[in-house]
N, C-alpha and C positions, 0 to 999 in steps of 0.2 A: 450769706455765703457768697464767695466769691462768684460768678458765672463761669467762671476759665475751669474752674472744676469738675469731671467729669467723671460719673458714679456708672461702675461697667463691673462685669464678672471678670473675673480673672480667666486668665489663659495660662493652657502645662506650662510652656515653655516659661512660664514665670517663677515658677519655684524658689531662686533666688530671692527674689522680692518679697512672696509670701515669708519664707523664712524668716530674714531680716524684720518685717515690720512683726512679726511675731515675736520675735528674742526683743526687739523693742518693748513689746507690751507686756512681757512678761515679767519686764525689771522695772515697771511703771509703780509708784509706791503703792498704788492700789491693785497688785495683781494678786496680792495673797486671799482677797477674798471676792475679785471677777474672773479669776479664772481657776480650772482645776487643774491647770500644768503645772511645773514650774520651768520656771529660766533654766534648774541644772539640768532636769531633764530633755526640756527641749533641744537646748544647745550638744548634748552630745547626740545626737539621732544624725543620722550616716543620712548623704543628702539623698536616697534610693526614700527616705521616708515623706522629704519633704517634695521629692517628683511624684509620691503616689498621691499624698497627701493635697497637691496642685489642683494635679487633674481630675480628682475626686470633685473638686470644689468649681471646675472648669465646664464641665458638660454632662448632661445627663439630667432626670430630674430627678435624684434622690439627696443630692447635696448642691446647693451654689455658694460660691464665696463673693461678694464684692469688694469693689476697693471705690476708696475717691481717690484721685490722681487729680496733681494740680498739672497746673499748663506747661511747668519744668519737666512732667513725669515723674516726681516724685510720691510716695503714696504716703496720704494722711489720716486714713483709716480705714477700715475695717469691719462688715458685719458676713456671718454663714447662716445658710436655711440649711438646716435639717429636713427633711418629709420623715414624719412618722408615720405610721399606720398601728390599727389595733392588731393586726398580725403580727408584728413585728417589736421587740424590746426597744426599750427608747434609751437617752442616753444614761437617763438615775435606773434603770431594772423596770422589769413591768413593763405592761402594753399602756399603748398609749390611747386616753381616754377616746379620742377621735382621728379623723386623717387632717392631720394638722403640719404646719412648718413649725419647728423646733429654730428660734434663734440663739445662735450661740457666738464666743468669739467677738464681742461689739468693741471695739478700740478707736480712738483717735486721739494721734498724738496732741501734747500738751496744750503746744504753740496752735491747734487749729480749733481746739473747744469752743464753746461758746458763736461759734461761727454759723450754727445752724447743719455743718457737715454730718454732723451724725442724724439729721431728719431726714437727709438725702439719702443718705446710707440706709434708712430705714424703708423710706419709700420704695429707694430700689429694691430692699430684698422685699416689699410687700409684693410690688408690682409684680416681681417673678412668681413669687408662692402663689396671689391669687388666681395668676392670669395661668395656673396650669390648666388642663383639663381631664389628663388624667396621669396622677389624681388629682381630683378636686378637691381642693382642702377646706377646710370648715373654719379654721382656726390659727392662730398663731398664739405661741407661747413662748414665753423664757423662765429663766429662773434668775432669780438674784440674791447675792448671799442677805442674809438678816443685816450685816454691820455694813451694805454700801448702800446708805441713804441717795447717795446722790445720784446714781445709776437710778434708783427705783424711783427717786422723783422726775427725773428723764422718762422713762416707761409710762408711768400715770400722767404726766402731759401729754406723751404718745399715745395714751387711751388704751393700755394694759393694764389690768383689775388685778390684786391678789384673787385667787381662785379657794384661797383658803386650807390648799394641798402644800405641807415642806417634805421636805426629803433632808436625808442627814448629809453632811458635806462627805464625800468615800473617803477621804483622808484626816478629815478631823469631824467623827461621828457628833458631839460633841456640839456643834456649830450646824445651824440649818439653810436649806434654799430655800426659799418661797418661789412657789409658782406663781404666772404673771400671766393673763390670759387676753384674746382680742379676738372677738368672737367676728365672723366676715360680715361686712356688713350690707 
């Protein structure tokens, strides 16, 4: 990975940019089965969705978004923590088995794969989930569809286990998530 790279939470006033690198990832050939948007949806959302949606991802500790930003400021990817709690519905229905960060959202563009940016990206969103205090999270999890080997062979090098739980995709029942677990260590 480059050095000049640098892995940071986003900020509101970004909005623009989360937008854009989103409507990017979502016409990526692989969005039909990493992500549960799609491209038409996303693109018509009035930009009031993508300034909540920002800040949501900007401050606080129930949601972070980060980005890698190369040394132009252009942004090459993309991951968000969730905090779930067993109080609380998680993003498939149901409580969530523990107090855990939920990653969702993991993208980097084409041209920067293989670079090692998505370990960084991963790191960063651990460093934030672990390093809360309250809450203290026990856990990190994702899901990933059954048909993207290559995402899930990414995860299992990152030391995320199938936990042996799918959930049906909400739009194409039909098709499953596997949960993907990493217990704190």
């Amino acid at each position: 990975m480059n050095p000049d790279h640098v892995m940071r939470r986003v900020r509101a006033e970004e909005w623009p940019s989360v937008k854009e690198l989103r409507l990017v990832a979502l016409q990526d050939p692989a969005a039909p089965v990493a992500f549960l948007e799609t491209y038409e949806n996303a693109v018509g959302q009035p930009d009031a969705f993508w300034q909540q949606r920002t800040a949501g991802g900007a401050e606080g500790t129930d949601v972070a978004q980060f980005v890698a930003e190369a040394a132009d400021g252009r942004w090459l990817g993309s991951v968000t923590v969730l905090v779930e709690r067993p109080d609380r519905e998680g993003v498939f229905g149901g409580a969530a088995e523990a107090v855990q960060g939920h990653l969702v959202g993991v993208f980097v563009r084409p041209e920067a794969r293989g670079t090692g940016l998505t370990d960084a990206l991963f790191r960063a969103a651990e460093e934030w989930a672990l390093g809360l205090d309250d809450p203290y999270l026990t856990r990190l999890r994702l899901f990933v569809h059954e048909d993207n080997p290559r995402a899930a062979a990414f995860y299992r090098r990152y030391g995320f286990v199938p936990s042996g739980n799918t959930v049906p995709v909400p739009a194409r029942p039909e098709e499953r998530e596997v949960e993907m677990v990493r217990e704190r260590p």
